[in-house]
PADO-499223 format. One record per residue: x, y, z of N, C-alpha, C in turn; residue number from 1; chain. Coordinates in Angstrom, 2 decimals. Example, Ala and Ser with C-alpha at 12.3 -4.5 7.8 and 13.67 -1.06 7.14 Angstrom:
// residues 2
<nu->13.19, nv->-5.69, nw->7.80, cau->12.30, cav->-4.50, caw->7.80, cu->13.20, cv->-3.30, cw->7.80, n->1, chain->A>
<nu->12.85, nv->-2.25, nw->7.08, cau->13.67, cav->-1.06, caw->7.14, cu->12.90, cv->0.03, cw->7.87, n->2, chain->A>
END
This chain:
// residues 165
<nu->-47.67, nv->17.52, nw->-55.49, cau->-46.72, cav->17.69, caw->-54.44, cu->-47.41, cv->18.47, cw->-53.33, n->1, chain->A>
<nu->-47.52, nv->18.18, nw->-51.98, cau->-47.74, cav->18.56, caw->-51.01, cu->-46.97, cv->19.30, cw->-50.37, n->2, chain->A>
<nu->-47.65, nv->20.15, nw->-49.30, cau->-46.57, cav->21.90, caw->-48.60, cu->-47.14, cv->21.10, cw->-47.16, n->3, chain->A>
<nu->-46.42, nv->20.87, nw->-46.13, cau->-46.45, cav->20.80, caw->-44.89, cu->-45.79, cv->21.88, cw->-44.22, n->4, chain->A>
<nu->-46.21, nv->22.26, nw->-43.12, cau->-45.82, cav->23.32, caw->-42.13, cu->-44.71, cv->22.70, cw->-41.26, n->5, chain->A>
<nu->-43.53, nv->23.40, nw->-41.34, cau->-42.32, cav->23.20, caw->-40.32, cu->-41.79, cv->24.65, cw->-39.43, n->6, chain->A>
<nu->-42.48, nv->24.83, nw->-38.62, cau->-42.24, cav->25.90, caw->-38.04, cu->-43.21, cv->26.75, cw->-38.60, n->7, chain->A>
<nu->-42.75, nv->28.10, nw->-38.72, cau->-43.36, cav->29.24, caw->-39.43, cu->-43.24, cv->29.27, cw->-40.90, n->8, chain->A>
<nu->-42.59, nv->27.70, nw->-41.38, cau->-42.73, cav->27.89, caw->-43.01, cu->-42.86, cv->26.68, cw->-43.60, n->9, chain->A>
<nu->-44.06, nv->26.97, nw->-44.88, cau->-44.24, cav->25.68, caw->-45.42, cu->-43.09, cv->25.33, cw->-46.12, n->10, chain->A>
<nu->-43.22, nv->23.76, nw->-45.86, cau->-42.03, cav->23.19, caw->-47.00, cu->-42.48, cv->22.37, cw->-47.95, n->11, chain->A>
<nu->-42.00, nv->22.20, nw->-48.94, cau->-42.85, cav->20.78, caw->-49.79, cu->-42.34, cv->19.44, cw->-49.49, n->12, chain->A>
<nu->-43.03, nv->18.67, nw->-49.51, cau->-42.51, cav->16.83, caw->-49.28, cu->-41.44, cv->16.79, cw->-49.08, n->13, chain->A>
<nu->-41.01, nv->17.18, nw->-50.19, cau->-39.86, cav->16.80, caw->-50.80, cu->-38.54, cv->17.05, cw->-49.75, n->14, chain->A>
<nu->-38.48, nv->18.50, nw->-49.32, cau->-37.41, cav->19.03, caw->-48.62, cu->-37.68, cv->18.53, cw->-47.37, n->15, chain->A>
<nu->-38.90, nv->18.51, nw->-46.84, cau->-39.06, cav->17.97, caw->-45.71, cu->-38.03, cv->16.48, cw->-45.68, n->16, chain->A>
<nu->-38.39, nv->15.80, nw->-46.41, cau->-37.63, cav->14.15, caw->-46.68, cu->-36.18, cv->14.66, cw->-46.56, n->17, chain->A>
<nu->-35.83, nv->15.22, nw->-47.22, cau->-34.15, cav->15.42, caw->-47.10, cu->-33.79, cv->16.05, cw->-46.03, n->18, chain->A>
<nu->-34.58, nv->17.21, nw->-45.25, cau->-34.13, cav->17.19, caw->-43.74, cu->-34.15, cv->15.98, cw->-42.84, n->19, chain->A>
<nu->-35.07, nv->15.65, nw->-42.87, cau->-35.45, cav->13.61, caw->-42.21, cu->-34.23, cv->12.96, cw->-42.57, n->20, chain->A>
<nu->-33.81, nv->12.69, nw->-43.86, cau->-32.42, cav->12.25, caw->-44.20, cu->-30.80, cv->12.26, cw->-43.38, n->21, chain->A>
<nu->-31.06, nv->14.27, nw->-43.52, cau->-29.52, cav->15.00, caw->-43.02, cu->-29.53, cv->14.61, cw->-41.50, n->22, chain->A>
<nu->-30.98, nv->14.54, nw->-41.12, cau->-30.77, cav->14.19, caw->-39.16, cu->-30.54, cv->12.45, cw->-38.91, n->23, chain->A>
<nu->-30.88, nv->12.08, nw->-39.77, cau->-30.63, cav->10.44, caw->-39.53, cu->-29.24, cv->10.43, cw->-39.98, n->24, chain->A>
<nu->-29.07, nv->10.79, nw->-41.36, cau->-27.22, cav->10.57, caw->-41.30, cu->-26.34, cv->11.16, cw->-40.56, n->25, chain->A>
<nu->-27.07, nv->12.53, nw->-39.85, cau->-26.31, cav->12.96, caw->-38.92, cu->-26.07, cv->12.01, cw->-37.39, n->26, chain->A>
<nu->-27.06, nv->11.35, nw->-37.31, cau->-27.47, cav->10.50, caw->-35.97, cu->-26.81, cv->9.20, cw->-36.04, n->27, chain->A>
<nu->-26.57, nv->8.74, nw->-37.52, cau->-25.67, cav->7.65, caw->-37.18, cu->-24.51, cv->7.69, cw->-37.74, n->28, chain->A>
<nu->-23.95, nv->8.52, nw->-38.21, cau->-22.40, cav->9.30, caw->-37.97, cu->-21.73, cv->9.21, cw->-36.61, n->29, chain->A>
<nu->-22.67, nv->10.16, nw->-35.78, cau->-22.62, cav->10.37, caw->-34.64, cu->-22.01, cv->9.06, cw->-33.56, n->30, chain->A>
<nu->-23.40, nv->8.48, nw->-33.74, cau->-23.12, cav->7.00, caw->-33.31, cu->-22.02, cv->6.40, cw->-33.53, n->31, chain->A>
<nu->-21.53, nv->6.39, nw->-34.77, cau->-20.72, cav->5.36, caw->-35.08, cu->-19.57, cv->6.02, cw->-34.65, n->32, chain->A>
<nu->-19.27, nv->6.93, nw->-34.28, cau->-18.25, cav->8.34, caw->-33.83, cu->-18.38, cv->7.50, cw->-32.14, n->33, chain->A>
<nu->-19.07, nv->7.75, nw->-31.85, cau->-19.26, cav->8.08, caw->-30.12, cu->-19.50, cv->6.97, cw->-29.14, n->34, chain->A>
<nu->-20.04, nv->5.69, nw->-29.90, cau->-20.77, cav->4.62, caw->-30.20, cu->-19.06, cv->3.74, cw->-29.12, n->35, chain->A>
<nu->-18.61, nv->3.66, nw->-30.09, cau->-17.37, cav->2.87, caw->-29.58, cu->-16.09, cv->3.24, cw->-28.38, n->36, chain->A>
<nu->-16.47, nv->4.48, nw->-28.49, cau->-15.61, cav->5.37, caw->-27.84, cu->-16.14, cv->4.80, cw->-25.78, n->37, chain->A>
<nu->-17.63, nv->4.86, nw->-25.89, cau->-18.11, cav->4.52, caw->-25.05, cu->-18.68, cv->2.94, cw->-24.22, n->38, chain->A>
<nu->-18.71, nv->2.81, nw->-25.51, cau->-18.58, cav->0.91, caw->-24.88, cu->-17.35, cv->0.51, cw->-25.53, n->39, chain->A>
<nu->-16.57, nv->0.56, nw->-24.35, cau->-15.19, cav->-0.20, caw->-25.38, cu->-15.25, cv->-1.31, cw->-24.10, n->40, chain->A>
<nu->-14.85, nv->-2.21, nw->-24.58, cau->-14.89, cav->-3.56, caw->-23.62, cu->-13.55, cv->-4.25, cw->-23.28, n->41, chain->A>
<nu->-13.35, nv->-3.97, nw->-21.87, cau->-11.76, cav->-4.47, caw->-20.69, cu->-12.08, cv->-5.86, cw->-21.54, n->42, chain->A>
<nu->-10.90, nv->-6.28, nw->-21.90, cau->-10.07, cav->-7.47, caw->-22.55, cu->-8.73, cv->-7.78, cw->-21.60, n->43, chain->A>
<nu->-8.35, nv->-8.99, nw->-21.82, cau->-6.98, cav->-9.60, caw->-21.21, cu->-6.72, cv->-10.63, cw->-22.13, n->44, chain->A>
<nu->-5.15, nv->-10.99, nw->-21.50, cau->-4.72, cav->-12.00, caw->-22.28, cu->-3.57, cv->-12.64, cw->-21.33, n->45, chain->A>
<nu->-3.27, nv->-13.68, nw->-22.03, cau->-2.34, cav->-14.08, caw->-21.18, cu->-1.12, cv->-13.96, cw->-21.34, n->46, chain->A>
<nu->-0.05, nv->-13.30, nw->-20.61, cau->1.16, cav->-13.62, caw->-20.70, cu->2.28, cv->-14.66, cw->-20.85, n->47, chain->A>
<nu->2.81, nv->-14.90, nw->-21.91, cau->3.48, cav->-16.04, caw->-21.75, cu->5.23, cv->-16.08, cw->-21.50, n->48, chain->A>
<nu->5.72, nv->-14.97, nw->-21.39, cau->6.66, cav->-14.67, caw->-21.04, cu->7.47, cv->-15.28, cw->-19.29, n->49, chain->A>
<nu->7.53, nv->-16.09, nw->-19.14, cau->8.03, cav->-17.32, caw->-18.28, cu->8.67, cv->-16.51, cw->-16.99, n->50, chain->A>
<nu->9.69, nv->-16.00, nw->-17.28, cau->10.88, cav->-14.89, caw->-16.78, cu->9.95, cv->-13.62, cw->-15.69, n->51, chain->A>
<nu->9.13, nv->-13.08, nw->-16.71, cau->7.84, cav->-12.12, caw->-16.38, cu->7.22, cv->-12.14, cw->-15.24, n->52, chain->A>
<nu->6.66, nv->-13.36, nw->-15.53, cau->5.76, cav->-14.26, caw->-14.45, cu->5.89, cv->-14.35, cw->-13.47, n->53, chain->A>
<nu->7.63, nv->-14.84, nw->-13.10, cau->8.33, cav->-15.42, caw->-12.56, cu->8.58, cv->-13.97, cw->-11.52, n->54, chain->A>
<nu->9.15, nv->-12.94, nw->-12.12, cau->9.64, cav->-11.89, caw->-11.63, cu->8.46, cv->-11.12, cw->-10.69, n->55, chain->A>
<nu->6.94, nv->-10.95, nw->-11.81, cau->5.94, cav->-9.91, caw->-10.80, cu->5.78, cv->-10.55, cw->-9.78, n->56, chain->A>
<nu->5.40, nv->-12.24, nw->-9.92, cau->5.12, cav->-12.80, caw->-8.59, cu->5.29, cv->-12.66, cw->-7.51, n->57, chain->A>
<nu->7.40, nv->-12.42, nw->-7.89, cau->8.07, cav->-12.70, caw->-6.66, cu->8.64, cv->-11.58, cw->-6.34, n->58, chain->A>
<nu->7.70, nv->-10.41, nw->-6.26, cau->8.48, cav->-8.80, caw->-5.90, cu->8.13, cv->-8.96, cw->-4.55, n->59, chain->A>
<nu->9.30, nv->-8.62, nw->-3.70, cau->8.92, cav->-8.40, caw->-2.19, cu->9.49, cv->-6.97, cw->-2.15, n->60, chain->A>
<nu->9.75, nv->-6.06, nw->-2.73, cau->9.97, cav->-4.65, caw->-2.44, cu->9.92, cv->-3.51, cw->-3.74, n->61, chain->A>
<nu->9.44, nv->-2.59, nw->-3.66, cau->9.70, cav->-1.80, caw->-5.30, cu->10.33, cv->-0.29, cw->-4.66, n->62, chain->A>
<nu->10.85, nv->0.28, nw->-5.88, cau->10.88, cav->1.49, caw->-5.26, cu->11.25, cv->2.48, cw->-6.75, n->63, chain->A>
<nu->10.85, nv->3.55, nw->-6.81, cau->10.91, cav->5.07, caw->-7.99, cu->11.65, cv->5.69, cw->-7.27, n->64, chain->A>
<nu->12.69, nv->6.29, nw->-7.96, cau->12.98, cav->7.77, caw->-7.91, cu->13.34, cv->8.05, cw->-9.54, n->65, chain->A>
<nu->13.08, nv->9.42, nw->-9.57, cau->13.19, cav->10.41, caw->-10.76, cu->14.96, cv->11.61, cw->-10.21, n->66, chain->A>
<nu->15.20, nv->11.37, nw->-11.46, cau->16.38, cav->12.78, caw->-11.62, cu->15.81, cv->13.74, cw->-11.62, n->67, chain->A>
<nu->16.79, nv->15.02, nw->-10.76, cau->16.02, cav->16.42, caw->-10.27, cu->15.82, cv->16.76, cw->-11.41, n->68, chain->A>
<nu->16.31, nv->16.81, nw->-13.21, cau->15.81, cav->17.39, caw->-13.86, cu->14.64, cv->16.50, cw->-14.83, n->69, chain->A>
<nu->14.21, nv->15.79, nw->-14.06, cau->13.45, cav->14.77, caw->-15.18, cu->13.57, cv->14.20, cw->-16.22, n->70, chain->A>
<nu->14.58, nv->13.58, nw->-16.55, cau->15.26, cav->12.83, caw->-17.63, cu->15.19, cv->11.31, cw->-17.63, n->71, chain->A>
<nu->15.35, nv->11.27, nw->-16.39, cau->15.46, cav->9.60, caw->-16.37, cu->14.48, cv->9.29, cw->-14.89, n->72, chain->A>
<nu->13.97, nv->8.16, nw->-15.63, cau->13.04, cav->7.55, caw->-14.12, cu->13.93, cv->6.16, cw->-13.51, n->73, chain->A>
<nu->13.79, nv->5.83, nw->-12.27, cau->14.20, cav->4.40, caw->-12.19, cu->13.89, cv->3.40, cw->-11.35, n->74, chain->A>
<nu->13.26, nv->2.79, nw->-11.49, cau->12.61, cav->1.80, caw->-10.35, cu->13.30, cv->0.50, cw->-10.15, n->75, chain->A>
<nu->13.11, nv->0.11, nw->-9.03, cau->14.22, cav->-1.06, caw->-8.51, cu->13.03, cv->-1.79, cw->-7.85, n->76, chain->A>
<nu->12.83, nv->-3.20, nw->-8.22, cau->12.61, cav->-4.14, caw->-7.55, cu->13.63, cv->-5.19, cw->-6.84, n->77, chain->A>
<nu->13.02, nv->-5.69, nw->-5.63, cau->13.62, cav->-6.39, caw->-5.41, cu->13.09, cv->-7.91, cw->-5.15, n->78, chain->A>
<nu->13.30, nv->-8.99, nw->-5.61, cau->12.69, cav->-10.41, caw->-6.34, cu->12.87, cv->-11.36, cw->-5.37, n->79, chain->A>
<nu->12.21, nv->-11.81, nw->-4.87, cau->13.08, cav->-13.10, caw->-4.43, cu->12.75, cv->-14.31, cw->-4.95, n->80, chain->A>
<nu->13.90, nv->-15.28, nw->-5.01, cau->14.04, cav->-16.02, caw->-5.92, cu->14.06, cv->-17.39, cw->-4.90, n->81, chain->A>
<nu->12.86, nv->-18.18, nw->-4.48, cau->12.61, cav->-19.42, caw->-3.31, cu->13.32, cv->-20.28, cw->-4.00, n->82, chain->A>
<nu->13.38, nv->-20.72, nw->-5.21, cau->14.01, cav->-21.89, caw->-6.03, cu->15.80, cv->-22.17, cw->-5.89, n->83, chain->A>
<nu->16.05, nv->-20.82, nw->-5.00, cau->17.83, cav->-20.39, caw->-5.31, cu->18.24, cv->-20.65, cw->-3.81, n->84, chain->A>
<nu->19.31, nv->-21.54, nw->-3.40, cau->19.37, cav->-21.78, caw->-2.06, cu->20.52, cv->-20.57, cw->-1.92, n->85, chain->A>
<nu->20.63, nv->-19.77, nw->-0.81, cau->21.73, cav->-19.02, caw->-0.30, cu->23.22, cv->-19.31, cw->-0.07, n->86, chain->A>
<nu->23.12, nv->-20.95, nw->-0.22, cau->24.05, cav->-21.83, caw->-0.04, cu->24.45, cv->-22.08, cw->1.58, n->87, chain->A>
<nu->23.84, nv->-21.80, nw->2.71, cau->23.72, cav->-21.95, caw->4.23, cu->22.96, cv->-23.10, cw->4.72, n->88, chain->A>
<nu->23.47, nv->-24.52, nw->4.39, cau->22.31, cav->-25.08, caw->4.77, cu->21.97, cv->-25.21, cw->6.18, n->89, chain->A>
<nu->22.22, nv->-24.62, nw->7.22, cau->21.43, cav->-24.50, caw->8.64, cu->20.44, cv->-23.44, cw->8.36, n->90, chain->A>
<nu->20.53, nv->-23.00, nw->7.33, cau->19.08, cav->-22.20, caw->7.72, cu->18.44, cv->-22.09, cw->6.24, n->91, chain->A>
<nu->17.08, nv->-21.78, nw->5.84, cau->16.15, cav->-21.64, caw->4.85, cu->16.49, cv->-20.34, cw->3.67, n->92, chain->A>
<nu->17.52, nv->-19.48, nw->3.92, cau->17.73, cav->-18.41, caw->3.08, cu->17.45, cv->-19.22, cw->1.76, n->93, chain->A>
<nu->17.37, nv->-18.09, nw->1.33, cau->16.83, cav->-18.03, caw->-0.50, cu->17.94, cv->-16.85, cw->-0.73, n->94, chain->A>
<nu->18.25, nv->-16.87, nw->-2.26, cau->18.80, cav->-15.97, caw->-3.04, cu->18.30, cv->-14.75, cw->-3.54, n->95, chain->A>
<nu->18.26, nv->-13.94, nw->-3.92, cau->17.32, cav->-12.64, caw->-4.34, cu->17.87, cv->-11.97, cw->-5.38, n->96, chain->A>
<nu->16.89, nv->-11.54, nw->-6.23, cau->17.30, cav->-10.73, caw->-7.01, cu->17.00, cv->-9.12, cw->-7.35, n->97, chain->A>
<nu->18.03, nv->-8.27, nw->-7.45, cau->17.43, cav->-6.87, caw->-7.57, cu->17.51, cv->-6.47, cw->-9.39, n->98, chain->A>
<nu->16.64, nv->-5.86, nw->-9.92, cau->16.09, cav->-5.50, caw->-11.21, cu->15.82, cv->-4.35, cw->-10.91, n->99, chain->A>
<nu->16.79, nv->-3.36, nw->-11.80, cau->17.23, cav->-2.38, caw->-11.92, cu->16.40, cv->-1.78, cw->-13.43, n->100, chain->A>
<nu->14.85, nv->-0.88, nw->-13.45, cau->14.88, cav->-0.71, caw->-14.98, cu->14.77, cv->0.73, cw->-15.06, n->101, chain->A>
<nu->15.55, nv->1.18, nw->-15.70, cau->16.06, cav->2.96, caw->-16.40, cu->15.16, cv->3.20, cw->-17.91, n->102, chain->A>
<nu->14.50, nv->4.29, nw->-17.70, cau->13.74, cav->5.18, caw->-18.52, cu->13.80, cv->6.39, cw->-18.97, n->103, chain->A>
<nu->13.92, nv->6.68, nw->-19.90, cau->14.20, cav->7.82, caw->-20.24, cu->12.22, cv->8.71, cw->-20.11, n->104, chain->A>
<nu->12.56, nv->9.63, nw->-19.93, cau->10.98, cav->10.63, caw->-19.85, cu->10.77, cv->11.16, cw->-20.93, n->105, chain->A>
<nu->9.94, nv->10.71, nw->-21.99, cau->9.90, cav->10.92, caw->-23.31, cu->8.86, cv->10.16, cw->-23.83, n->106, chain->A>
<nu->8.10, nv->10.61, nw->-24.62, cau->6.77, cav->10.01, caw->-25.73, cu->7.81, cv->8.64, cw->-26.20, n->107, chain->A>
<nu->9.19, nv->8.49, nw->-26.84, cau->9.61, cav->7.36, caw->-27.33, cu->10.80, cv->7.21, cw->-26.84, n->108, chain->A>
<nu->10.66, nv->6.38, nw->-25.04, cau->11.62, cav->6.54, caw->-24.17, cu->12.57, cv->5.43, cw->-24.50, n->109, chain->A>
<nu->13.86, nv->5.72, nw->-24.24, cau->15.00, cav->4.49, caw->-24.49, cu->15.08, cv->4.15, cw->-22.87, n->110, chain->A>
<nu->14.75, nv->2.95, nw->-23.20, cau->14.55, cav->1.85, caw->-21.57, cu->15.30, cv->0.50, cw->-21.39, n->111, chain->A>
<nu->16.20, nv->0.97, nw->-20.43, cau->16.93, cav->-0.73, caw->-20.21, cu->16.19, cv->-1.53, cw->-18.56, n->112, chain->A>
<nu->17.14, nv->-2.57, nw->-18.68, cau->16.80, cav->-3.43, caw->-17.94, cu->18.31, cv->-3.75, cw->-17.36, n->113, chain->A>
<nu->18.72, nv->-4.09, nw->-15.95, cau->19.73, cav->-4.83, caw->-15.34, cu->19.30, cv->-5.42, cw->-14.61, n->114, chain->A>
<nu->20.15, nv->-6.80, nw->-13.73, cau->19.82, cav->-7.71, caw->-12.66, cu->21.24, cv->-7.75, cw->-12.24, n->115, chain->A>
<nu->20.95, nv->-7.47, nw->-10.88, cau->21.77, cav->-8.01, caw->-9.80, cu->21.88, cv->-8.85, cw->-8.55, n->116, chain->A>
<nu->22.97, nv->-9.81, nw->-9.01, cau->22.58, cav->-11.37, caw->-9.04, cu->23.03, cv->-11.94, cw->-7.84, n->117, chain->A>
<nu->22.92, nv->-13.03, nw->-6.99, cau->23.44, cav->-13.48, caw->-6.06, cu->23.42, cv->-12.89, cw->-4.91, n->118, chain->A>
<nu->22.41, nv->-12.27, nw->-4.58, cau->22.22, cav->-11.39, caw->-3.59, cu->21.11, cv->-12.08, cw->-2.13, n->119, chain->A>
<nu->21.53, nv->-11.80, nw->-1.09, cau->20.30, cav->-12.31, caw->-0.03, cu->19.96, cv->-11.71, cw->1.32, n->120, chain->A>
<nu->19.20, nv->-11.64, nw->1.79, cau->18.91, cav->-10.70, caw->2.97, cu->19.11, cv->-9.36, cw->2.55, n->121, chain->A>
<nu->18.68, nv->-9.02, nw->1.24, cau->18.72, cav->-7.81, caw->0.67, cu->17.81, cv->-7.06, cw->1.02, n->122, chain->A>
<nu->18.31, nv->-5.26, nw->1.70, cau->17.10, cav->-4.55, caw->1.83, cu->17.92, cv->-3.12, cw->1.69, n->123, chain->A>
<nu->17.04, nv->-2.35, nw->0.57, cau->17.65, cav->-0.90, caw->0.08, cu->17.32, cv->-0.20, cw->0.92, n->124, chain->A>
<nu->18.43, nv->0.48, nw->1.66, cau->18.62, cav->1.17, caw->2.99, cu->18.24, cv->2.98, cw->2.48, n->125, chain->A>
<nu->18.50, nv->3.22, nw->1.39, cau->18.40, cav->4.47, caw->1.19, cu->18.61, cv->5.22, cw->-0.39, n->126, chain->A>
<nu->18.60, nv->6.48, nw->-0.77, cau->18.58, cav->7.04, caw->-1.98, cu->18.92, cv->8.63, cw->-2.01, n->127, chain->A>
<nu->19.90, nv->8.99, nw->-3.09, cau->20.20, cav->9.92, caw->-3.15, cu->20.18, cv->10.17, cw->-4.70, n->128, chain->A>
<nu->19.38, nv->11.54, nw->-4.72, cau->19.31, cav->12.36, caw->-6.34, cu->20.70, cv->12.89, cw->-6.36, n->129, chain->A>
<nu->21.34, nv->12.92, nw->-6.98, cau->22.46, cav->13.64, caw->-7.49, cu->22.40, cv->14.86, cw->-8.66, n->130, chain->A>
<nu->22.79, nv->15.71, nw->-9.32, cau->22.59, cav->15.71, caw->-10.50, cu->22.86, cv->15.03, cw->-11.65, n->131, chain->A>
<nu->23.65, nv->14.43, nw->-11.61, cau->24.06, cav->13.49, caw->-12.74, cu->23.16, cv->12.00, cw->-12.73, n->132, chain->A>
<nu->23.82, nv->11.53, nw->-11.22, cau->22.85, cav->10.07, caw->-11.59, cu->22.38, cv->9.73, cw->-9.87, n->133, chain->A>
<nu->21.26, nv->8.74, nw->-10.03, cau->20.34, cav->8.86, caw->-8.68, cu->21.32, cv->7.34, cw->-8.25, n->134, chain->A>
<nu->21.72, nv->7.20, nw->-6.76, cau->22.24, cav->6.66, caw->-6.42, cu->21.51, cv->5.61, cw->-5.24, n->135, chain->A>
<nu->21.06, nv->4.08, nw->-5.02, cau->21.12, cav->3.71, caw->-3.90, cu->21.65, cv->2.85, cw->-3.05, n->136, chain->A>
<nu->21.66, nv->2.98, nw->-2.07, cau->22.54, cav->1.46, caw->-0.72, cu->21.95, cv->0.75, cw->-0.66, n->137, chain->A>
<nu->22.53, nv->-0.21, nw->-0.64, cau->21.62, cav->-1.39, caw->-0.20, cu->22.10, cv->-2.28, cw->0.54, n->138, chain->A>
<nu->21.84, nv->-3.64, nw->1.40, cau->22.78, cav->-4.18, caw->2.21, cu->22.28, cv->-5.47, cw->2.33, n->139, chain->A>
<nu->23.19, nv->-6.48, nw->2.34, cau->22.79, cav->-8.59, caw->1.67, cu->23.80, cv->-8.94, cw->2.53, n->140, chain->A>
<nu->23.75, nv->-10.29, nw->2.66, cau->24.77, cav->-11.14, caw->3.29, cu->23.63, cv->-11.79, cw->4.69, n->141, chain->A>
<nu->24.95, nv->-12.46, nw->5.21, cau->24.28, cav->-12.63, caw->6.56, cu->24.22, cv->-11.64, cw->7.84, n->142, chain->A>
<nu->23.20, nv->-11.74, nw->8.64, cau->23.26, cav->-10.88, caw->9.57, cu->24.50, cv->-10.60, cw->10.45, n->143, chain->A>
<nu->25.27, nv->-11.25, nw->10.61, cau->26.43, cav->-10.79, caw->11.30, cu->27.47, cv->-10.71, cw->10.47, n->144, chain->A>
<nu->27.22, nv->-10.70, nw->8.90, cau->28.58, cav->-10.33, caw->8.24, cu->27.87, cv->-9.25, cw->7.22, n->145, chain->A>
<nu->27.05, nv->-8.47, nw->7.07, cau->26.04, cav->-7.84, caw->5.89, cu->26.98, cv->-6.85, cw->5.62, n->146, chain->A>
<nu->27.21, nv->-6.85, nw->4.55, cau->27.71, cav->-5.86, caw->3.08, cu->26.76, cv->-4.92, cw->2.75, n->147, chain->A>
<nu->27.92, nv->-3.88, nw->2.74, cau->26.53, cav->-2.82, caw->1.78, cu->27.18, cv->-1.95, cw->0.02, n->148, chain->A>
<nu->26.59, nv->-2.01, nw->-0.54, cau->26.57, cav->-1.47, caw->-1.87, cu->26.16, cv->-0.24, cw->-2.66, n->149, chain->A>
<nu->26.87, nv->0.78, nw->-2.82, cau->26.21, cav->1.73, caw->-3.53, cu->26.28, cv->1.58, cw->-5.26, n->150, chain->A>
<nu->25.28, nv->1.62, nw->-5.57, cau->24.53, cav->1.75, caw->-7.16, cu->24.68, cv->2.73, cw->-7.82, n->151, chain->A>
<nu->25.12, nv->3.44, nw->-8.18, cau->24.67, cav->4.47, caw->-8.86, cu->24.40, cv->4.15, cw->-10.49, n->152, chain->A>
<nu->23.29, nv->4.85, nw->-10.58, cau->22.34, cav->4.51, caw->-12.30, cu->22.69, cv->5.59, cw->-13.06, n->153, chain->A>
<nu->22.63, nv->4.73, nw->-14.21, cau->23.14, cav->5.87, caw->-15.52, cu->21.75, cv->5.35, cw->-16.10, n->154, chain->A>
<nu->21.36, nv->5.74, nw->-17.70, cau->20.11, cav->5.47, caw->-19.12, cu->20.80, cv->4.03, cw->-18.83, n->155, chain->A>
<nu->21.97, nv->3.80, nw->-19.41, cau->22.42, cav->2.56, caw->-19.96, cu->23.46, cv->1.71, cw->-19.29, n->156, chain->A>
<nu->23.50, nv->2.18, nw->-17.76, cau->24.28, cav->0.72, caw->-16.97, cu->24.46, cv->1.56, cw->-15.92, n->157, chain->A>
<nu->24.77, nv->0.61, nw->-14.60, cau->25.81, cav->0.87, caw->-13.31, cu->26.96, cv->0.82, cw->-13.22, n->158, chain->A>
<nu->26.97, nv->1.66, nw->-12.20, cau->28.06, cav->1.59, caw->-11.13, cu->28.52, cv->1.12, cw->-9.75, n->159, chain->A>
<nu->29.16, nv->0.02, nw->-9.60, cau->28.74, cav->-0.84, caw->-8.11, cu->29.75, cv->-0.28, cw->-7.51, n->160, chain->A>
<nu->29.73, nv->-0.10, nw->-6.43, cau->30.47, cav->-0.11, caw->-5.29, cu->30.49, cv->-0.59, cw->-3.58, n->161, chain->A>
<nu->31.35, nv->-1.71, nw->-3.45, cau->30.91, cav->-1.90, caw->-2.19, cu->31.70, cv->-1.50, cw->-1.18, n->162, chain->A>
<nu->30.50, nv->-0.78, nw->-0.22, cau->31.80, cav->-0.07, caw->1.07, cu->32.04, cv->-0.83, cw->2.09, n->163, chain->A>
<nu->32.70, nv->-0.73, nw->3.11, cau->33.09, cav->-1.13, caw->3.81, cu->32.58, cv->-1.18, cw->5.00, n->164, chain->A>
<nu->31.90, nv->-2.51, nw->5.66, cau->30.86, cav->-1.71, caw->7.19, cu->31.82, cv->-2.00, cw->8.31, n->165, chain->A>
END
């Protein structure tokens, strides 16, 4: 058995080999630890959800607001829907749709979804936090007859109201 010098102290073969060992199993531990973490490789897929598709395409407006105490988030798109005639045939209107989705702020949030339907020349005029629930206007129809609507959002449904212009 042979003594090789490692530093300021001989070692024999032997131990030498099993340090050589502990740094290689330490090195590909490591690797296999750190290895993946760092090449992880962007993937896609395709969506097949029809409705989905249909909806991101055709966002012509979005909008967030949050409750002053952070409980609920809520974002409103608004869709338009080219396939849906307004029912005016002197002019090109389309139908629109607004999608209403409520979130709760939480690691395992309870999240709905609403649509509100039959709507055109739709554009959300404004927003108010409340404490209870975040409220907005919005206003559809034709230009010389346009309606306006207040929303107000709850976790799990609305409240419509239309005022009077």
């Amino acid at each position: 058995m042979g003594y090789k010098l490692a530093g300021r102290k001989w070692l024999c073969e032997r131990e030498v080999n099993i340090s050589r060992m502990k740094n290689l199993l330490l090195t590909m531990l490591l690797s296999t630890l750190v290895l993946p973490v760092l090449a992880q490789k962007i993937s896609y897929k395709s969506v097949a959800n029809d409705d989905l598709v249909e909806v991101l395409n055709s966002i012509e407006d979005y909008h967030t607001i949050q409750t002053p105490d952070n409980s609920i988030v809520v974002n409103v798109f608004l869709v338009a829907r080219p396939y849906e005639s307004a029912g005016n045939p002197e002019t090109d209107e389309t139908k629109e749709a607004i999608y209403v989705a409520t979130s709760e702020c939480d690691l395992a949030p309870e999240q709905h979804l609403f649509k509100l339907t039959s709507v055109y020349n739709a554009k959300i005029i404004s927003w108010s936090k409340s404490k209870k629930n975040p409220q907005f206007v919005f206003t559809y129809g034709p230009v010389n007859k346009l309606k306006s609507v207040i929303v107000s959002v709850s976790l799990r449904g609305l409240k419509i109201e239309e005022e009077a212009m």
